[in-house]
Legacy VTK file of the C-alpha trace (Angstrom):
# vtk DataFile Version 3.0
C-alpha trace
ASCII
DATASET POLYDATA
POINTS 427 float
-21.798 -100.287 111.096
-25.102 -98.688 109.750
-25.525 -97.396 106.434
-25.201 -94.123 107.251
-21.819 -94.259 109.473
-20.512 -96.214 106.452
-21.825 -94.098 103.749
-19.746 -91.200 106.011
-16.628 -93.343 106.056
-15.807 -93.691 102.758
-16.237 -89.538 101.952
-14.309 -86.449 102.000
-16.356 -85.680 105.429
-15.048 -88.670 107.126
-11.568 -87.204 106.862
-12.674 -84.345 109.021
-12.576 -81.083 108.506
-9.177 -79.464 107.350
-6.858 -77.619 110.051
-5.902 -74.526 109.859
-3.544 -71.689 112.473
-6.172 -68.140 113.478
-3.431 -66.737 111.338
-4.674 -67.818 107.984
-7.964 -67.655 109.390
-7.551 -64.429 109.717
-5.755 -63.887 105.813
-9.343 -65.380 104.867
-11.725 -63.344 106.620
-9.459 -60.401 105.699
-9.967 -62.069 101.834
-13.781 -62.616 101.974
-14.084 -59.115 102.890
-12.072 -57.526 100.355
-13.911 -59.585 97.884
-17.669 -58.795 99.189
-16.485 -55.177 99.103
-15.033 -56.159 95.426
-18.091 -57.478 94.442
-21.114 -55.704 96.797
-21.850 -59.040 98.139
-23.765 -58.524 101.479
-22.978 -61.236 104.056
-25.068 -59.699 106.956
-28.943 -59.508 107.289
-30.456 -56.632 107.988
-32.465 -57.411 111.426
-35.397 -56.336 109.661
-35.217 -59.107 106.878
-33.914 -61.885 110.264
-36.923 -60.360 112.034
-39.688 -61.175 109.169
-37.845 -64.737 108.927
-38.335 -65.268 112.241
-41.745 -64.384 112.378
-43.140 -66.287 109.778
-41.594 -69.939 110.857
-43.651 -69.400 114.185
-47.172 -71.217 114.036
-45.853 -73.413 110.636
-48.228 -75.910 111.585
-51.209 -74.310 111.971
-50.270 -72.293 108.830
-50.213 -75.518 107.082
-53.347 -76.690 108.186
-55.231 -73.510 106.966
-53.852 -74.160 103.642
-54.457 -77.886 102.876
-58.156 -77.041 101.772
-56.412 -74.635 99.298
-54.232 -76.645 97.851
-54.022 -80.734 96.319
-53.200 -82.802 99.068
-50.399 -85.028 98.304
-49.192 -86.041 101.743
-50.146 -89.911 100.757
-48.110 -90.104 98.337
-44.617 -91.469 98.689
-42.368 -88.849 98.706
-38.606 -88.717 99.364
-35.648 -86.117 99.357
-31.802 -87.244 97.817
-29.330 -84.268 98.646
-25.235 -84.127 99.565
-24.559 -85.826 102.739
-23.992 -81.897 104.134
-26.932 -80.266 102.484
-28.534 -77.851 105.084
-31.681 -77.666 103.386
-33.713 -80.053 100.723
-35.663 -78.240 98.479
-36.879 -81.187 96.192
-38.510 -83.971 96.673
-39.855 -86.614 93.925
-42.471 -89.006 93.459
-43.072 -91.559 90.539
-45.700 -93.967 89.113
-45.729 -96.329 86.559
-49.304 -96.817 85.183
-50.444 -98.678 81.571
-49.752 -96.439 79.234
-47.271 -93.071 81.055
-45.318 -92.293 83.483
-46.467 -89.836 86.397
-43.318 -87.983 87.688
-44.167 -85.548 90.238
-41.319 -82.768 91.243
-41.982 -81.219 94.295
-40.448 -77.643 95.300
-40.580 -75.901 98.753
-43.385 -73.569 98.286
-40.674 -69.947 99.405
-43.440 -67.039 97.764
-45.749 -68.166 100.310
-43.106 -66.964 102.365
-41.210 -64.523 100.289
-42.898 -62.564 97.778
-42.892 -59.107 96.466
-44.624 -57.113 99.356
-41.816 -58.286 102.173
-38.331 -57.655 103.268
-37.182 -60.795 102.420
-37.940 -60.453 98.588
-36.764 -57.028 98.386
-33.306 -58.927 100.042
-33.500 -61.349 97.732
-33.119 -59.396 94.805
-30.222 -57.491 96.191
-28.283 -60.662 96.367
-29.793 -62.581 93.661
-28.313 -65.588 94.354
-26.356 -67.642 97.307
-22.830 -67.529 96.918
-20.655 -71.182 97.510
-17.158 -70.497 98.651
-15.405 -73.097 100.029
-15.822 -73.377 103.698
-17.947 -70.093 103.603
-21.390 -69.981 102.027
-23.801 -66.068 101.767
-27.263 -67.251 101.708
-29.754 -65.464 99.315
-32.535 -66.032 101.962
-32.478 -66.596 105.575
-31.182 -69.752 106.754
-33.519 -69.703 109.278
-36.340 -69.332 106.621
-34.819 -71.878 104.327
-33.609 -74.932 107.120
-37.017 -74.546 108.305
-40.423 -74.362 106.722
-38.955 -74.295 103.445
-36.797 -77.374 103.881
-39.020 -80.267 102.729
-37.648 -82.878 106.321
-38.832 -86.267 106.570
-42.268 -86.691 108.316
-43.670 -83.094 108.674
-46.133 -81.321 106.015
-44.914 -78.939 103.941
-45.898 -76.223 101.732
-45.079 -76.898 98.212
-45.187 -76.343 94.335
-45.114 -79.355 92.289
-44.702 -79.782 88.770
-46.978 -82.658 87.861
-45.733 -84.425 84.579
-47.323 -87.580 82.772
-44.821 -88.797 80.310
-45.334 -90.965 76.977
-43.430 -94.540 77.855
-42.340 -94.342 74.458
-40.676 -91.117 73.787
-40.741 -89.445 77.178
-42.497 -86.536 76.101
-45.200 -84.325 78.126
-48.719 -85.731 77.450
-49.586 -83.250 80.449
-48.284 -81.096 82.642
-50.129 -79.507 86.045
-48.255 -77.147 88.128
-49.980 -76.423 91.590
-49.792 -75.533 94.976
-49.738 -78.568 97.555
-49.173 -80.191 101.120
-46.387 -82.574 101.182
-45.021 -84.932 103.443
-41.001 -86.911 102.308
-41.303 -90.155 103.497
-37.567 -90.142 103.842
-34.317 -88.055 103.536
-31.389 -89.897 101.384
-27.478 -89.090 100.724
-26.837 -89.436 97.025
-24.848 -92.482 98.780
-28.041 -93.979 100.787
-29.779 -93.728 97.004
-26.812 -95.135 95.323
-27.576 -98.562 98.051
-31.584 -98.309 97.561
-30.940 -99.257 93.625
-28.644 -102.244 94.721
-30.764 -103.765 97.572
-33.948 -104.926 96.881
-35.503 -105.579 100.300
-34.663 -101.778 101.650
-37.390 -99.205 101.817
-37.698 -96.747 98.443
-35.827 -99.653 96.086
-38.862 -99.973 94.132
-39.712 -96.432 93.435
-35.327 -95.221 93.108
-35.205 -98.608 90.380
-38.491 -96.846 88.202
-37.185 -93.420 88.811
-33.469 -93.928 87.558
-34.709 -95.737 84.584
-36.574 -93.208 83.326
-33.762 -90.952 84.325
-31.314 -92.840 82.565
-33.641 -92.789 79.563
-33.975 -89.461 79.479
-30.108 -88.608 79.577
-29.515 -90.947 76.510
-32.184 -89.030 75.006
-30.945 -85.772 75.740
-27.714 -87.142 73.960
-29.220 -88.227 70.913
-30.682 -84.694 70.897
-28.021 -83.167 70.754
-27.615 -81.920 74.877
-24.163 -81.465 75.682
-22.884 -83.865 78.480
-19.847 -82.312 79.594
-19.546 -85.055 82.912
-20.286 -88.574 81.437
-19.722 -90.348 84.743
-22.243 -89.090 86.876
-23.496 -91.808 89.392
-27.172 -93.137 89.305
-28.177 -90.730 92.337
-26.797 -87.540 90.829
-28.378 -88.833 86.805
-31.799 -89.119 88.915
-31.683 -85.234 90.504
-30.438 -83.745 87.345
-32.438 -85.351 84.903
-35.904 -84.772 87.002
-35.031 -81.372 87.836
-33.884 -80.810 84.072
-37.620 -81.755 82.908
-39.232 -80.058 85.434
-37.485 -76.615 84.490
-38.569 -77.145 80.946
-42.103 -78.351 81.599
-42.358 -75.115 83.637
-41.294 -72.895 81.009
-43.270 -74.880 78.246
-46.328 -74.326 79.958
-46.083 -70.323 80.479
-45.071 -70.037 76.759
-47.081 -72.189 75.312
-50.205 -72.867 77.319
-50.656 -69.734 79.164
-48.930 -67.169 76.932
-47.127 -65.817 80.007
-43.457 -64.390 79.801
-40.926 -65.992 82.632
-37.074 -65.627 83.098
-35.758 -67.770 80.791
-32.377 -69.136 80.964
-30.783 -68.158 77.280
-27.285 -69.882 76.458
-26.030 -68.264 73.082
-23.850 -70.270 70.792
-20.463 -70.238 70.508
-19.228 -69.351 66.535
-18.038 -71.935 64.307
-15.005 -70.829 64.415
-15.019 -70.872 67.828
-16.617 -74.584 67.833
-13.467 -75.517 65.197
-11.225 -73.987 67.529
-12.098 -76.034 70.524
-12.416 -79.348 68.665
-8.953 -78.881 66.948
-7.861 -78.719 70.665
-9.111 -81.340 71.646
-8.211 -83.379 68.489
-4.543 -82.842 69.204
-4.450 -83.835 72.974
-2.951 -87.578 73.326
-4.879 -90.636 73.226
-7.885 -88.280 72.228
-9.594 -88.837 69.243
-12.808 -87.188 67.767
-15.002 -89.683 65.543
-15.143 -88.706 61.985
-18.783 -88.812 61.647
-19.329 -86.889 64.408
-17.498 -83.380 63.125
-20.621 -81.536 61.901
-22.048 -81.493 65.559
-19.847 -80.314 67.768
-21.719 -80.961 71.194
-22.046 -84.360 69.581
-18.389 -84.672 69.129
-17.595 -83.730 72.658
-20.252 -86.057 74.198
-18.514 -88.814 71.871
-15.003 -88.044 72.406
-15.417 -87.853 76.586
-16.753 -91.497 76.886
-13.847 -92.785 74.979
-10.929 -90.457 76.500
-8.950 -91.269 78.471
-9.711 -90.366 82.672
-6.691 -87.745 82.879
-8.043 -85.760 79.646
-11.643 -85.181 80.695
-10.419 -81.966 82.406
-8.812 -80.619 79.036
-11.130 -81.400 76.828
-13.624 -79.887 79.322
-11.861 -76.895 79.622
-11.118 -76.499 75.633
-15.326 -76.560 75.679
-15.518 -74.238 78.460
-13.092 -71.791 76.858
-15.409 -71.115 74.185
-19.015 -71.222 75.630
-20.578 -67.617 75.782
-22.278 -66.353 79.340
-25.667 -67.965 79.717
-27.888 -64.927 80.628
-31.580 -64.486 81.848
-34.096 -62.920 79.527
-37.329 -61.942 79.393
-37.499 -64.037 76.219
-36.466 -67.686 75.222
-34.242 -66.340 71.673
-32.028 -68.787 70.278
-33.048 -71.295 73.205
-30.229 -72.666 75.384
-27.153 -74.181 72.721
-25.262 -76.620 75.219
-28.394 -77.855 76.461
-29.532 -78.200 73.516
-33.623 -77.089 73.975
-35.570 -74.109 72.135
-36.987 -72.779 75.719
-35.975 -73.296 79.620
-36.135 -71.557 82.436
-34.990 -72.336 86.344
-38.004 -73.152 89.039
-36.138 -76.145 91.133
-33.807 -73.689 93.375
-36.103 -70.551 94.677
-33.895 -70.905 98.006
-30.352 -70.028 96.112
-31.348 -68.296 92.819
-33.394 -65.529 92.125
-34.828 -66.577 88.888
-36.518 -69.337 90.364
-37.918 -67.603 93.160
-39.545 -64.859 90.486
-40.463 -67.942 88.140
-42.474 -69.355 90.964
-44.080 -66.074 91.190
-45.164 -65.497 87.848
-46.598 -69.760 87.841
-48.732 -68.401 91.070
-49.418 -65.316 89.402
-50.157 -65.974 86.222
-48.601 -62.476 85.796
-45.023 -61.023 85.072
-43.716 -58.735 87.356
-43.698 -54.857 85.876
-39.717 -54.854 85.978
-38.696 -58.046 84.732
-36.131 -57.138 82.480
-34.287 -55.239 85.023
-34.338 -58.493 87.242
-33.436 -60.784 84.800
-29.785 -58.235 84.332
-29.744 -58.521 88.128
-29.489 -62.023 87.928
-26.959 -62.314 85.054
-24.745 -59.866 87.148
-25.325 -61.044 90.136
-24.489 -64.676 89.190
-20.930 -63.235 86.730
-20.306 -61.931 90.050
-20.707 -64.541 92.353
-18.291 -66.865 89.916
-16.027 -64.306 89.759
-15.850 -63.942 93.431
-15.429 -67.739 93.789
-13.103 -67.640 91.505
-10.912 -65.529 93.004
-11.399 -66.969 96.506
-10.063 -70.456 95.477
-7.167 -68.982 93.735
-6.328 -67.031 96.931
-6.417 -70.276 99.293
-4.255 -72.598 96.664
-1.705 -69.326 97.555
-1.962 -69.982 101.361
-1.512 -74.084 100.754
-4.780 -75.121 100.881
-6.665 -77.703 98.301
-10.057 -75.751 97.901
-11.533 -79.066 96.948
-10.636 -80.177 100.457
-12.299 -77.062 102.350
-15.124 -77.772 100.230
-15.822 -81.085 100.883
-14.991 -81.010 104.381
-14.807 -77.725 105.681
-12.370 -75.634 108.291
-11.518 -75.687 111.897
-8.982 -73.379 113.149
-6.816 -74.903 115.842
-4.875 -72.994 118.381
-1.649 -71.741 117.041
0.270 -73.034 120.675
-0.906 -76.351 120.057
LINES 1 428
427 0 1 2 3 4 5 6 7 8 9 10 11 12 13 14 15 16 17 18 19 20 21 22 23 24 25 26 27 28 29 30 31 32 33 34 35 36 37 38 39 40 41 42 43 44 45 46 47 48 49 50 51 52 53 54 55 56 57 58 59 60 61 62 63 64 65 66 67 68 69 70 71 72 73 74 75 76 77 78 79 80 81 82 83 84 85 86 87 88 89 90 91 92 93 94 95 96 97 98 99 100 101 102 103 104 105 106 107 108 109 110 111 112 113 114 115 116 117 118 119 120 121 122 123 124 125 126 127 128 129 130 131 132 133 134 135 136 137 138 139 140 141 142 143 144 145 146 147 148 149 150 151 152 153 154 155 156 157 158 159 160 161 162 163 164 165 166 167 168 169 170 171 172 173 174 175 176 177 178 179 180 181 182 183 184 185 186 187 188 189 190 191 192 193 194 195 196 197 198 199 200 201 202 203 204 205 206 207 208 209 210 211 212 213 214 215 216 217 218 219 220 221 222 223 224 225 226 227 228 229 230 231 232 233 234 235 236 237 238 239 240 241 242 243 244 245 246 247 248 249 250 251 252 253 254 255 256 257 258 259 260 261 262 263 264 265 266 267 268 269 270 271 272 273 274 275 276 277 278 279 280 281 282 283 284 285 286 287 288 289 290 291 292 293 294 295 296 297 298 299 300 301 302 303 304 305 306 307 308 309 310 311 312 313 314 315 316 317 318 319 320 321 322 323 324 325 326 327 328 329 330 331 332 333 334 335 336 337 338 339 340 341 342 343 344 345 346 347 348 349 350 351 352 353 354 355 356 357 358 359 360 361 362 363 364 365 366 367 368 369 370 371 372 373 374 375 376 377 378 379 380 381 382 383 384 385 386 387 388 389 390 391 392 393 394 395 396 397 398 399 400 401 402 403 404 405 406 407 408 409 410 411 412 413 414 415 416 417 418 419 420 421 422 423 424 425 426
C-alpha cells in the first residue's frame, strides 16, 4: 500500500463522500440561495472577471521567464508545500536553513497582484466578496478557481511567481535579526498531506526528513514561546504538521507587518483583536472553574489567556469544547484597521496583519499590494470595514448553513470532511 493510499485510508475521505436523495439536495440549494440573498454573497462570476482569468493563465511560462531577471531567483532552493489532503490550491510553500549563528526561514506566497491588482476585474471582484466562503460541501471562491488552481497554486516541479518573506532568526530567542520581503521565482520540490509530513518527521531515510525535523523544531519552539508570552492556545493538540503551517505562517504575518510599521513607515490592514473586560475575563474563568474535573491553577488567575492555556493541557478530552466555548463567548470581533491600536489580545502581539492567504482573504491580497507598493491604497479604511463585514458575514452565513443541515440529519463535520453525492432517489 503506498503512503499516500494509506494516508487516505485512515481519513474522513476514505469513508467516501456522504449520500444524500435530489430531495434534500434540492432543500440545500434552495438554503444556499436564501442565504447568499441573506447575506449578498455572489456565487457566480461575471464572464468578464472568468474572461480576464482565463486570459492571464495562457502563456504562464513565458510570463515567468520574462520575470526571473526581475525578481531573486530561488528555484534552487528546496522548497515544499504541506496542505489538507483535499486542498485545491497551495498557496505556501517553506524553506529552512540552519547556519552558525540563525536560522533562515523563508515563507513563500503565490505572487496573486501580479495577477490581480487594482486596475482589473478581478480585484474590483475581489473586493465585492472579500473573502471565500467554506460551507460544508459548498465553497464561493473570492478569486477564480481557474486563476487560483493554476498559476497561483505553487504545484510541485513548475516555476512560480511568488512573494517571500525572508526571515533570519536569533537561535536563541527566535527573534527577527532581518527580515527581506521580495518578489521571486519558485519551484516546490514536493507537495505533502499534513499526513505525508506527519511520516517525513518519523522516517529518516524519506525525502524532506531533514529539512520537516529543523523546521518543526523551530516551530515547536516558537509555540512554547508564544505561550510563555502570553498567546492564547485555544487547541493544545495540534499535530506536528499543522504546529509547522501555523507557527511559520504566524511569523511571517507579523514580520510583514513589523516591517511596514517600523522600517518603512507604511500603513497596512492590520488585524486588531480588542480585549475582552475583566469582568468579562472573570466571567469566563468562573465557568470554566466550575465545570468537572476542571481546575484553573492558582498562580495562574491574574492572566487569563494564561489560565486557559494552563487549564486545557490538564482537562480532561470531553471539556476542551466547554472551556473553549466559555473563551469564545467572551472574545470581542477581531476587525481590520488601518491602524495596529491595542494590538491583537488573544494572540497576544502589539501589531499583525494577514499576507499568507491573498487567494481567500482580501486583506492579504491588499497587504501584498501595499509590500509591492510601498504605498496604501487612497480608500483603505473603507476596505478594511469591507473586510470586517464581509468576514461577520461569511461566519454568519456558515453558521446558519450548518445549523440548517443538522435539521435535515446530516453531521456537517461529515459533509465537510468528505463531501456530498446525491444518489438517485429509485435506487
Amino acid at each position: 500500500m503506498s503512503d499516500d493510499a494509506q494516508a487516505q485510508a485512515g481519513t474522513a475521505e476514505g469513508q467516501g463522500p456522504v449520500e444524500i436523495s435530489e430531495e434534500v439536495a434540492r432543500h440545500l440549494e434552495n438554503k444556499r440561495e436564501e442565504l447568499f440573498e441573506k447575506f449578498e454573497i455572489r456565487d457566480e462570476f461575471p464572464e468578464a472577471v472568468l474572461e480576464e482569468a482565463r486570459e492571464r493563465t495562457e502563456g504562464v511560462q513565458a510570463e515567468i521567464e520574462d520575470e526571473v531577471d526581475e525578481r531573486e531567483d530561488l528555484r534552487d532552493l528546496t522548497t515544499w508545500t504541506t496542505d489538507p489532503v483535499d486542498a485545491q490550491d497551495f498557496d505556501d510553500a517553506l524553506s529552512i536553513e540552519e547556519r552558525e549563528d540563525e536560522y533562515v526561514l523563508w515563507v513563500h506566497i503565490a505572487d496573486v497582484t501580479h495577477y490581480v491588482h487594482p486596475d482589473s476585474e478581478m480585484w474590483d471582484e475581489a473586493v465585492e466578496r472579500a473573502n471565500t466562503v467554506y460551507l460544508p460541501g459548498y465553497t464561493i471562491h473570492m478569486l477564480p478557481p481557474v486563476l487560483a488552481e493554476t498559476v497561483c497554486s505553487l504545484v510541485p516541479n513548475e516555476d512560480r511567481l511568488a512573494h517571500t518573506v525572508e526571515m533570519h532568526l536569533d537561535k536563541e530567542h527566535l527573534g527577527y535579526e532581518n527580515i527581506e520581503i521580495y518578489k521571486s521565482v519558485i519551484q516546490s520540490d514536493e507537495r505533502l498531506t499534513y499526513t505525508q509530513a506527519e511520516n517525513r518527521l518519523e522516517d529518516s531515510d524519506a525525502p524532506l526528513h531533514e529539512e520537516n525535523v529543523l523546521v518543526h523544531e523551530v516551530a515547536d519552539r516558537m509555540h512554547e514561546q508564544r505561550k510563555e508570552d502570553g498567546s492564547l492556545v485555544l487547541n493544545p493538540a495540534r499535530d506536528r504538521a499543522h504546529t509547522i503551517i501555523e507557527e511559520c505562517m504566524l511569523k511571517a504575518n507579523k514580520a510583514v507587518t513589523h516591517e511596514l510599521m517600523w522600517s518603512r513607515g507604511v500603513e497596512a490592514m492590520y488585524r486588531v483583536h480588542p480585549q475582552p473586560s475583566p469582568d468579562e475575563w472573570s466571567e469566563a474563568l468562573r465557568e470554566i472553574q466550575d465545570l468537572e474535573g476542571v481546575s484553573i491553577p492558582g498562580d495562574k488567575w491574574d492572566d487569563p489567556r494564561m489560565a486557559v492555556n494552563a487549564t486545557l493541557e490538564e482537562a480532561p478530552g470531553r471539556q476542551l469544547d466547554k472551556i473553549q466555548w466559555a473563551v469564545m463567548k467572551v472574545m470581542p470581533r477581531a476587525k481590520y484597521m488601518n491602524d495596529p491600536f491595542g494590538g491583537h489580545h488573544a494572540l497576544n502581539f502589539e501589531i499583525y496583519g494577514h499576507f499568507t492567504s491573498p487567494i481567500r482573504r482580501l486583506s492579504d491580497l491588499i497587504n501584498h499590494w501595499i509590500v509591492y507598493q510601498n504605498d496604501v491604497p487612497e480608500n483603505l479604511i473603507e476596505l478594511c470595514d469591507r473586510a470586517s463585514d464581509k468576514q461577520k458575514d461569511a461566519e454568519q452565513c456558515e453558521r446558519e448553513y450548518k445549523q440548517f443541515l443538522q435539521e435535515v440529519g446530516l453531521d456537517p463535520a461529515a459533509v465537510n470532511n468528505r463531501g456530498i453525492e446525491v444518489v438517485d432517489d429509485a435506487e
